[in-house]
VOGU-3710 file (C-alpha; in Angstrom, 3 decimals, decimal comma):
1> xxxxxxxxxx> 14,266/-58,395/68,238  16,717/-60,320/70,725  19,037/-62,312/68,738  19,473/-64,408/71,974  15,887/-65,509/71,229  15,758/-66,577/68,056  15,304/-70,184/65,956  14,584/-70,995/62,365  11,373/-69,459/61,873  11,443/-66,586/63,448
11> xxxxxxxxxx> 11,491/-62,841/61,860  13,843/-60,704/63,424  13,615/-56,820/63,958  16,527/-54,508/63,797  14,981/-52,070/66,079  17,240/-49,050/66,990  19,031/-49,061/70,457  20,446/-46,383/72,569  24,006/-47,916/72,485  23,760/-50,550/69,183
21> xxxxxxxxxx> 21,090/-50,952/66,766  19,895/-54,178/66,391  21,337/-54,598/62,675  24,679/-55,369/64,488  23,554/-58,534/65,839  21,654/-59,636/62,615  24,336/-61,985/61,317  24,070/-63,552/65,125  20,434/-63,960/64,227  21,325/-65,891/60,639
31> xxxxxxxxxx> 23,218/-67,813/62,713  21,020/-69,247/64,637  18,599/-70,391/61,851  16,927/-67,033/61,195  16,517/-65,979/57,100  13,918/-62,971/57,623  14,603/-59,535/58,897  12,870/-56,396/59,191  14,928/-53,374/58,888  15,455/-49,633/58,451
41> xxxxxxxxxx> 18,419/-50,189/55,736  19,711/-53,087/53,999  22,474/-54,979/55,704  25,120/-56,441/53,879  26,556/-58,582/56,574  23,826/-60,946/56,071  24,452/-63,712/53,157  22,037/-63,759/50,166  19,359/-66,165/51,167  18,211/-63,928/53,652
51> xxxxxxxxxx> 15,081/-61,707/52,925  15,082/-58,202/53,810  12,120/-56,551/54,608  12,587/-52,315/54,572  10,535/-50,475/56,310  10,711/-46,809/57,488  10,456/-47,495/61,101  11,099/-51,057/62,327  9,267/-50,291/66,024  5,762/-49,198/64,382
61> xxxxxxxxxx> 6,602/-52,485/62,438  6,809/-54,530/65,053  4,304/-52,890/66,682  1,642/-53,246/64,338  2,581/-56,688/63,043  2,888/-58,122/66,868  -1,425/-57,002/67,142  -1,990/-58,524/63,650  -0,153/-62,040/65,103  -2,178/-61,916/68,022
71> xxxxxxxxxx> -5,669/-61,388/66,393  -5,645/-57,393/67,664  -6,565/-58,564/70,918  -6,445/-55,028/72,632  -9,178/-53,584/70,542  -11,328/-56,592/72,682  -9,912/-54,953/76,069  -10,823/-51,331/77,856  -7,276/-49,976/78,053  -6,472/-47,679/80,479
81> xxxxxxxxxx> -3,033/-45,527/80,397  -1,374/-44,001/83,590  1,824/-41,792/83,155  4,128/-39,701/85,415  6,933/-39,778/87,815  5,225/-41,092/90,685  1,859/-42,728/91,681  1,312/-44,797/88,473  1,660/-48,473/90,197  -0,456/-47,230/93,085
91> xxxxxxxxxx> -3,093/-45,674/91,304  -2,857/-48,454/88,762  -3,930/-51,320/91,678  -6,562/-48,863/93,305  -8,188/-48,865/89,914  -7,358/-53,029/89,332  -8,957/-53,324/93,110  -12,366/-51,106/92,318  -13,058/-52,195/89,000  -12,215/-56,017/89,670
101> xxxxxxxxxx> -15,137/-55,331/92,477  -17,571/-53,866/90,402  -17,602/-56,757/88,157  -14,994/-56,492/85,796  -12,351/-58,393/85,610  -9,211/-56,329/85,318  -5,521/-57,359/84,523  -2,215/-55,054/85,524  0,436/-54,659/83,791  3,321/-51,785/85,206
111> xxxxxxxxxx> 6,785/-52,202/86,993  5,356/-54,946/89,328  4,756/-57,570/86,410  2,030/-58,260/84,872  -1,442/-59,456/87,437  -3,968/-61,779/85,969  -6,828/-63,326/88,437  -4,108/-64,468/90,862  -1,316/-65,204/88,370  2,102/-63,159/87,752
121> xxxxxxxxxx> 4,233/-62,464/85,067  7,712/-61,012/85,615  8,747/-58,053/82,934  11,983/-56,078/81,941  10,562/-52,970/81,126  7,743/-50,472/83,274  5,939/-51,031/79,863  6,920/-54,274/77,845  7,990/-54,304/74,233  5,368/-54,205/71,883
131> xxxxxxxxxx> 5,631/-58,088/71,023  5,026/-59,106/74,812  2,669/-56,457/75,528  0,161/-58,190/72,709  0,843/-61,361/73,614  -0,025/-60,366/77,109  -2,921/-58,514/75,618  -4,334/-62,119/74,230  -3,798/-64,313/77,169  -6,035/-61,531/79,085
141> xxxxxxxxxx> -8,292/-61,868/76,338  -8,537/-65,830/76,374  -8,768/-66,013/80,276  -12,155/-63,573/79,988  -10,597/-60,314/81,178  -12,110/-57,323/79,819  -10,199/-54,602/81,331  -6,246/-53,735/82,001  -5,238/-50,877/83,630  -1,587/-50,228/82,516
151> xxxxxxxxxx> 1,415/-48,248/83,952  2,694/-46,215/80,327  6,348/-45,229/81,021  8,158/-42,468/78,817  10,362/-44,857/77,170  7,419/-46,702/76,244  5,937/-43,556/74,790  8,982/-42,399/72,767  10,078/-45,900/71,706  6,782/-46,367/69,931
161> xxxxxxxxxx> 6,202/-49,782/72,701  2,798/-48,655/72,472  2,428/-47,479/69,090  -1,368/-48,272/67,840  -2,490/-48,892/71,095  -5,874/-47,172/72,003  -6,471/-45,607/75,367  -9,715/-45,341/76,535  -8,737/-43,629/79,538  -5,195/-41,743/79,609
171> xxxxxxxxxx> -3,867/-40,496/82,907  -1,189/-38,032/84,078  -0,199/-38,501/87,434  2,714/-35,407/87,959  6,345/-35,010/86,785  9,356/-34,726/88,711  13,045/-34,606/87,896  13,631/-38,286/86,110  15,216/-40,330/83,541  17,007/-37,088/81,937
181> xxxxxxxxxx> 19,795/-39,445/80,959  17,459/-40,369/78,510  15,307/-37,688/77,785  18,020/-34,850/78,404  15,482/-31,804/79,299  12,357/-32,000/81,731  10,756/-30,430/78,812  11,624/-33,444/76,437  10,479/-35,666/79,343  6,978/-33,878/79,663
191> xxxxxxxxxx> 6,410/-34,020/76,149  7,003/-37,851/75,890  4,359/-38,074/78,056  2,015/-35,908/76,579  2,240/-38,702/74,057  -0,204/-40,768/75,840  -3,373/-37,898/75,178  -2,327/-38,767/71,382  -3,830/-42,487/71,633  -6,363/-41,671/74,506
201> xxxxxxxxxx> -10,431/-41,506/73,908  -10,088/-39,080/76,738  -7,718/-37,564/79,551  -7,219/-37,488/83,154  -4,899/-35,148/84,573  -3,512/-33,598/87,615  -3,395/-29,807/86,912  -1,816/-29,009/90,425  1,674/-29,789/88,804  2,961/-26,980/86,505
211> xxxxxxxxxx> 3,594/-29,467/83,375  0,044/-31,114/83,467  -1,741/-27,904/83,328  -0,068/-27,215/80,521  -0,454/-31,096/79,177  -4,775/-30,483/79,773  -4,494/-27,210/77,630  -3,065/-28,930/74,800  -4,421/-32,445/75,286  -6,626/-33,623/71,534
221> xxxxxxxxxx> -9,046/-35,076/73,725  -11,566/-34,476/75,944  -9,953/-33,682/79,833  -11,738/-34,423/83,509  -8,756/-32,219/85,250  -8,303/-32,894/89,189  -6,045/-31,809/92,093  -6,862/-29,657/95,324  -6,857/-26,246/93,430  -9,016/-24,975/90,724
231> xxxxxxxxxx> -9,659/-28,533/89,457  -13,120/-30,268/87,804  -12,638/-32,793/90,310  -11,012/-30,867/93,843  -10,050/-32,818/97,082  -11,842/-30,330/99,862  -12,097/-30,502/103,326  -8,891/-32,865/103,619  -7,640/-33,873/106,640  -4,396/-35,927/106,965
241> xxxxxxxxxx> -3,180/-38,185/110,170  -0,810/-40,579/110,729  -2,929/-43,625/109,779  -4,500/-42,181/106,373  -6,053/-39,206/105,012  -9,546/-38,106/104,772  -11,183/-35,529/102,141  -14,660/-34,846/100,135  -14,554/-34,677/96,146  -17,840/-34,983/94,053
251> xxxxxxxxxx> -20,065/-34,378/97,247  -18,523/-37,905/98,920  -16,613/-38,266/101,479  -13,428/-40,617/100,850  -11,266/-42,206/103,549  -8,139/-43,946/103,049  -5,725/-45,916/105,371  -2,332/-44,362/103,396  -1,030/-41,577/104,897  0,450/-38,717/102,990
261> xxxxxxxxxx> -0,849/-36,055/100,443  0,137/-37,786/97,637  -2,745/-40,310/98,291  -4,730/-37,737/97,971  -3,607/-37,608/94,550  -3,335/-40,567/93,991  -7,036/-41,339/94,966  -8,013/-38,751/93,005  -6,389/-39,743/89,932  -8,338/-43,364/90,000
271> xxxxx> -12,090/-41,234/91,055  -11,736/-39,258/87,734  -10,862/-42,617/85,745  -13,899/-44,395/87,039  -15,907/-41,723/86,561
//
């Protein structure tokens, strides 16, 4: 999908862009040894020789047709989806840390990279394109990881990065005032996340922010809500210092050296995953 990328051989996507669709650079593509393209509409700025392949939506293509190259390696993984403004990467490497020490080994992938064992991968994107995130998917496969615990952006959501991935955990973290230059309306952005309940085996979800008690009424999927209100899972008894914060939630008391209320959140968020 980068014409900067390609060689003979390769198939190019035309995937839609927020400034220029990628049928503009198609003859840049044929140029550099390219004769296959997958496209919304049929260009004819490229010569003859080159096949066109229609389809309705060239992301779900490439989407679909990146898992299929890669043997459909995340249906061999436990994929777990965390969304919202804030709290994803944290949450995201509490959950790498626990479940990596309960015996399964667990990859990352978010806006720090992508973490396997010890090594790191640099990324673009929160959430990579489709293509990388499956051949990400297989290397984790290959090196005997079972789990990856994955920070799922909006864009990735409403740019179909994720299309035909299957969650079996989906998270919402909490929704502040973000990327409206994209998404226009904070009720646009909440509903790009909401996306993630879609594709998710079952739902996580902080219902102490206004949007994500909505997002738990609507969810398709079965939802474990938390927060320190009238939540399933409720932070009690917290007390918060300088050095960390303290509180009880499932009869246990937790104790963690990051100060602030959002780790309470935060913690909270990866309990109600694990469990």
């Amino acid at each position: 999908y980068d014409s900067r990328r390609v060689s003979a051989g390769s198939l190019f996507f035309c995937l839609p862009g927020a400034h220029a669709g990628g049928h503009r650079f198609a003859p840049l593509a044929y140029a550099a040894g390219c004769r296959a393209f997958v496209c919304s509409r049929r260009l004819v700025s490229l010569p003859e020789d080159a096949v066109q392949i229609l389809v309705e939506n060239p992301r779900h293509a490439l989407a679909c047709l990146s898992a299929s190259f890669y043997g459909r390696p995340a249906e061999k993984l436990t994929v777990i989806g965390i969304t919202g403004t804030k709290g994803k990467t944290t949450t995201a490497f509490f959950l790498r840390e626990i479940l990596s020490g309960c015996g399964f080994p667990c990859a990352y992938v978010g806006s720090n990279g992508v973490l396997m064992e010890k090594d790191w991968f640099d990324t673009v994107n929160t959430t990579p394109e489709s293509s990388e995130l499956h051949r990400y998917f297989r290397m984790m496969v290959d090196r005997g990881i079972t789990h990856v615990v994955m920070e799922v952006s909006s864009h990735a959501l409403e740019l179909s990065r994720v299309y035909g991935c299957q969650y079996e955990v989906g998270a919402f973290t909490n929704l502040t005032q973000d990327h409206l230059d994209f998404h226009k309306t904070m009720d646009n952005y909440a509903a790009a996340k909401a996306k993630l309940f879609a594709r998710s085996r079952c739902a996580v979800i902080n219902t102490d922010d206004g949007y994500g008690k909505k997002m738990a009424q609507s969810a398709p999927c079965p939802v474990l809500t938390y927060g320190t209100k009238d939540a399933e899972l409720s932070a009690e008894d917290i007390v918060l210092e300088h050095g960390g914060v303290e509180f009880t939630a499932g009869g246990e008391r937790f104790s963690l050296a990051i100060p602030g209320a959002f780790s309470v959140y935060n913690a909270l968020c990866a309990i109600g995953i694990c469990q």
